[in-house]
C-alpha positions as CSV (number, residue, x, y, z in Angstrom):
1,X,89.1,105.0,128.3
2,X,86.7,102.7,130.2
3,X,85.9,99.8,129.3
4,X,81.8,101.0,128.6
5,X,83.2,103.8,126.6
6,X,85.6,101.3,124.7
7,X,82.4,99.6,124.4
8,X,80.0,101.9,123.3
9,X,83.1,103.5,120.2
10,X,83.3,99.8,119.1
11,X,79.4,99.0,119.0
12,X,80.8,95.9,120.7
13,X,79.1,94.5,124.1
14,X,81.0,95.1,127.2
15,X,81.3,91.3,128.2
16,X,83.1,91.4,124.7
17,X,86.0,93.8,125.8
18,X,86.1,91.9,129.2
19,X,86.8,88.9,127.5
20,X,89.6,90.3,125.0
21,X,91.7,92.1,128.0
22,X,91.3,89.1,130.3
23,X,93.1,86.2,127.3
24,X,89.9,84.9,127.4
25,X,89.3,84.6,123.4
26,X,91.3,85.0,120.7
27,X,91.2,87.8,118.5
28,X,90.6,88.1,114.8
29,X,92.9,90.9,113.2
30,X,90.1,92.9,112.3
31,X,88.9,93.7,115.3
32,X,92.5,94.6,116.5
33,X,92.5,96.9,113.7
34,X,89.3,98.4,114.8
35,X,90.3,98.7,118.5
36,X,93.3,100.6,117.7
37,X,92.1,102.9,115.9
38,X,89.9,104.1,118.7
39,X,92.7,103.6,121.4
40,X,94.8,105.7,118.7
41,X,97.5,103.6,118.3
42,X,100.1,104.1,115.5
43,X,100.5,103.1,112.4
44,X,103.4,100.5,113.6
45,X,102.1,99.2,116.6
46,X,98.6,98.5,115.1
47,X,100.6,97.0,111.8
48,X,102.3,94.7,114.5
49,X,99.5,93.6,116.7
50,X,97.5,92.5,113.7
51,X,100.1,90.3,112.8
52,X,100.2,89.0,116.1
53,X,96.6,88.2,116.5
54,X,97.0,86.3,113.3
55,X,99.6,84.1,114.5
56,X,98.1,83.7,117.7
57,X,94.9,82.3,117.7
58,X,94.3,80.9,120.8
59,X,91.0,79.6,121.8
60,X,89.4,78.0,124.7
61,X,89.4,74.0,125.5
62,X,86.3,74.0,124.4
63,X,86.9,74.6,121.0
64,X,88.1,71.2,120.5
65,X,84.4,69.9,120.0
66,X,83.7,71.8,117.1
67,X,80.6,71.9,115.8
68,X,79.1,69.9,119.1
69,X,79.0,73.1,120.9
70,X,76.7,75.9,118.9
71,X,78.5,79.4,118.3
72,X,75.9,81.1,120.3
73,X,76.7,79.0,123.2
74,X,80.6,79.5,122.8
75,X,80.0,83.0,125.0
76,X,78.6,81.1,127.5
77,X,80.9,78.0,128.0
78,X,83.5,81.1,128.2
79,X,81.8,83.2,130.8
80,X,81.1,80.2,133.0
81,X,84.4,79.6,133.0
82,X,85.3,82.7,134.4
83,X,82.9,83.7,136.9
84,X,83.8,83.3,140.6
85,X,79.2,82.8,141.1
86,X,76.9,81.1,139.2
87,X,73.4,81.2,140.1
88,X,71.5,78.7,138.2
89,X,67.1,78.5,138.4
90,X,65.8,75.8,136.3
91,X,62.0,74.8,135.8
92,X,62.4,71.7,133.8
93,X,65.7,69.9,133.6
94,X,68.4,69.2,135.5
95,X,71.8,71.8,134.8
96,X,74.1,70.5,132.9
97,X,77.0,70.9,135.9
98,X,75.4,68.7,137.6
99,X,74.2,65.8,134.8
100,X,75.6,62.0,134.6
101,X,75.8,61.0,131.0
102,X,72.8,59.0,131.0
103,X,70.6,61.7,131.6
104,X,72.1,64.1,129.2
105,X,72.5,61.6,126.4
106,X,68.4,61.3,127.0
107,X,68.4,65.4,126.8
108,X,70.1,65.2,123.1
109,X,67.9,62.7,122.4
110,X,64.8,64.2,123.3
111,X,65.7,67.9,121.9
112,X,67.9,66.9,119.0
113,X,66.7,63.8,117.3
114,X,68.1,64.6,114.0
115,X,71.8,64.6,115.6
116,X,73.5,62.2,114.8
117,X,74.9,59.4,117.1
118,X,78.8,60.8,116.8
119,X,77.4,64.2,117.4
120,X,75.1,63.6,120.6
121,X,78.3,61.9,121.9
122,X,80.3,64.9,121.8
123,X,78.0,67.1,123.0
124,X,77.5,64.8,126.4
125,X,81.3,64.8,126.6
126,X,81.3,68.8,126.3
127,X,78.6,69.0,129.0
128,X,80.7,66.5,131.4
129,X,83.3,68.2,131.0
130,X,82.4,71.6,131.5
131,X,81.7,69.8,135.4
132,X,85.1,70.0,135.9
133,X,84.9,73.9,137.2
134,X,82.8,72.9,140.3
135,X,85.9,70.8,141.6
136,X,89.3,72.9,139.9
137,X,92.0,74.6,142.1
138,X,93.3,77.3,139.8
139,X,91.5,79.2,139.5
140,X,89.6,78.6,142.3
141,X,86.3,77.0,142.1
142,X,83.5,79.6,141.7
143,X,80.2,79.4,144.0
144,X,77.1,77.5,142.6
145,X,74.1,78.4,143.9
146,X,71.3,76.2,142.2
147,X,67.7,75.9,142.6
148,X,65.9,73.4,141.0
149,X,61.3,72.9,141.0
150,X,60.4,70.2,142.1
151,X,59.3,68.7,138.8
152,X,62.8,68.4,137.5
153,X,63.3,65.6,140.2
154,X,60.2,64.0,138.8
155,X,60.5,64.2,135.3
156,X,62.2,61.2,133.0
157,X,65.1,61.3,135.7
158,X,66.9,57.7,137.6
159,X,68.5,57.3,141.3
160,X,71.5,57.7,139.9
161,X,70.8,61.1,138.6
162,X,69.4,62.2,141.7
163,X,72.1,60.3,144.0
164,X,74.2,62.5,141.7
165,X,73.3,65.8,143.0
166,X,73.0,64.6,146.4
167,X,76.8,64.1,146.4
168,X,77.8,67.4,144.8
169,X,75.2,69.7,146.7
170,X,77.7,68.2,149.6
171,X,80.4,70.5,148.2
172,X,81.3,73.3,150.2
173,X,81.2,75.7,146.8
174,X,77.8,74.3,145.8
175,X,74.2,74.8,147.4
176,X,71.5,73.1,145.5
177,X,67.6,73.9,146.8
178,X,64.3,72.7,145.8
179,X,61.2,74.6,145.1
180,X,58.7,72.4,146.2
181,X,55.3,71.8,144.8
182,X,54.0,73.2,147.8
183,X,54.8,76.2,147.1
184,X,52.6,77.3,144.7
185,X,53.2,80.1,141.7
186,X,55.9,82.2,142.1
187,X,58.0,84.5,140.2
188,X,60.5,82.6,138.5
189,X,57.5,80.8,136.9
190,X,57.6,84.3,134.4
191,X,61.6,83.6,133.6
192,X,60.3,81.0,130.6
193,X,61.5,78.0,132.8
194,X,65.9,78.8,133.8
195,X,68.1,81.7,133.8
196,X,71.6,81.8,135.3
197,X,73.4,85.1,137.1
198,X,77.0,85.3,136.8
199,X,79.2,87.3,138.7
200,X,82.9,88.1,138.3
201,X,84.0,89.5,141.2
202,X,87.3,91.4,141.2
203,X,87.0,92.3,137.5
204,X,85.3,95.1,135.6
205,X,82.7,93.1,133.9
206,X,78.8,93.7,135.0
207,X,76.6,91.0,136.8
208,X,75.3,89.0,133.2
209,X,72.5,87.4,132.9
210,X,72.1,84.1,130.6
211,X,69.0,82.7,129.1
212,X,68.8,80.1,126.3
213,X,66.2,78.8,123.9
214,X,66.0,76.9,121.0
215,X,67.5,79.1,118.5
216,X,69.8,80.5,120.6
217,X,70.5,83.0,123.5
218,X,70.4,86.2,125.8
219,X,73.0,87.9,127.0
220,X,71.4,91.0,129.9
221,X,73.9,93.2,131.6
222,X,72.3,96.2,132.0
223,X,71.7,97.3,136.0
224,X,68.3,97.6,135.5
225,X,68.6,94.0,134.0
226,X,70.4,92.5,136.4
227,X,68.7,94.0,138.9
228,X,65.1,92.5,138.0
229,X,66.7,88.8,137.9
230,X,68.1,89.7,141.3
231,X,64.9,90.4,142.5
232,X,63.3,87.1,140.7
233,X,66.3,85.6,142.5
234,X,65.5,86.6,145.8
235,X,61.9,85.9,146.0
236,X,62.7,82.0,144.6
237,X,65.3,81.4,147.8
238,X,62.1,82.9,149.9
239,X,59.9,80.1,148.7
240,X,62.7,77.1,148.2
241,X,63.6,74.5,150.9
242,X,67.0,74.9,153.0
243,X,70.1,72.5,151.7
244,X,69.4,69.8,154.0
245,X,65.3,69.5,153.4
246,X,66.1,69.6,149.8
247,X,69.2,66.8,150.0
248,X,66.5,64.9,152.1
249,X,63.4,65.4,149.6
250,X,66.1,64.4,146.5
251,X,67.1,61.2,148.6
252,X,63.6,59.9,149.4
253,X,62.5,60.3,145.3
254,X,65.8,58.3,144.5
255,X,65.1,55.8,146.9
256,X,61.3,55.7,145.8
257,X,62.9,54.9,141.9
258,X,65.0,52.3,143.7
């Protein structure tokens, strides 16, 4: 059975069954009562495997900041961690990969100011360290491909934040680009301000495409899906500055804030 057929019997997604095959979430019994049924396993081995999944509920590092990460986000923090590309646009803020923890303490604080200060806390130490991916050895590192407008390098942001991606667009798995001002409209301006494309090369899972908001989140891996954001993608790279120009513009705001 593939793993869209799987999908489709279930009334599950198919990023869903990726994740469950690859260890990457744990499982309630439930649902491993519900997938064997379709797969037509015995009475025995289904009677087993629940048992198992309720012994065994292994979850992601993540998990260990509770309520500082939302459960619609959970997918995400997940995915990321598994994809071997990331391809991040963003319109008004800086990504959180590439954040210090001034500037993302001063992003709770400006989008949750009922949170309390404990809470903000964990939620900046959450979105440091999901940095750590950019830099890890096993598994390797994925590509991130980043472009930022030009007005999230002019908006509420310090030298250090922008000295910050200076020094990681100098990684060899990381190419951050700047849509200047210049430029003009363009198409990403109808993406609502940031998407990111993930790919998981090597694996059965489709190209997915992540969007947030306030309330929560979309999750797009249709082909026809994917293929409109890859076509948003390719017309932003058209109108964005090469690595260096953009390390160069970054470098002359931060030293203008200096």
């Amino acid at each position: 059975m593939t793993v869209k057929a799987a999908a489709t019997a279930l009334e599950w997604s198919t990023p869903k069954i990726w994740r469950i095959e690859t260890g990457a979430t744990s499982m309630r019994s439930l649902d491993v009562e519900a997938m064997c049924k379709v797969y037509g396993a015995s009475p025995e081995i289904t009677e087993a495997l629940m048992g198992l999944a309720k012994e065994t509920r292994a979850r992601g590092w993540w998990h260990s900041y509770g309520d500082a990460i939302p459960e619609w986000f959970e997918l995400y923090v997940g995915l990321e961690s598994g994809a071997t590309r990331l391809r991040k646009y963003e319109a008004h803020l800086v990504p959180g990969l590439l954040q210090t923890k001034a500037y993302a303490t001063r992003v709770y604080e400006a989008g949750r100011p009922d949170m309390k200060r404990e809470d903000i806390d964990r939620g900046v130490a959450l979105r440091l360290d999901r940095q750590a991916l950019l830099t890890r050895a096993t598994p390797p590192a994925p590509q991130v491909d980043i472009i930022l407008d030009e007005a999230v390098l002019r908006r509420d942001i310090d030298a250090e934040q922008l000295n910050l991606i200076v020094t990681v667009s100098r990684q060899p798995n990381v190419s951050v680009r700047v849509v200047p001002f210049s430029a003009g409209l363009h198409r990403a301006t109808l993406a609502n301000g940031a998407f990111t494309i993930l790919d998981f090369d090597g694996s059965d899972e489709p190209t997915i495409i992540y969007a947030d908001g306030l309330t929560g989140a979309l999750y797009l891996d249709k082909p026809a899906e994917a293929a409109a954001y890859e076509e948003v993608w390719s017309a932003v790279e058209s109108t964005a500055l090469s690595e260096a120009q953009s390390r160069k513009l970054i470098a002359s705001i931060a030293e203008e804030l200096s």
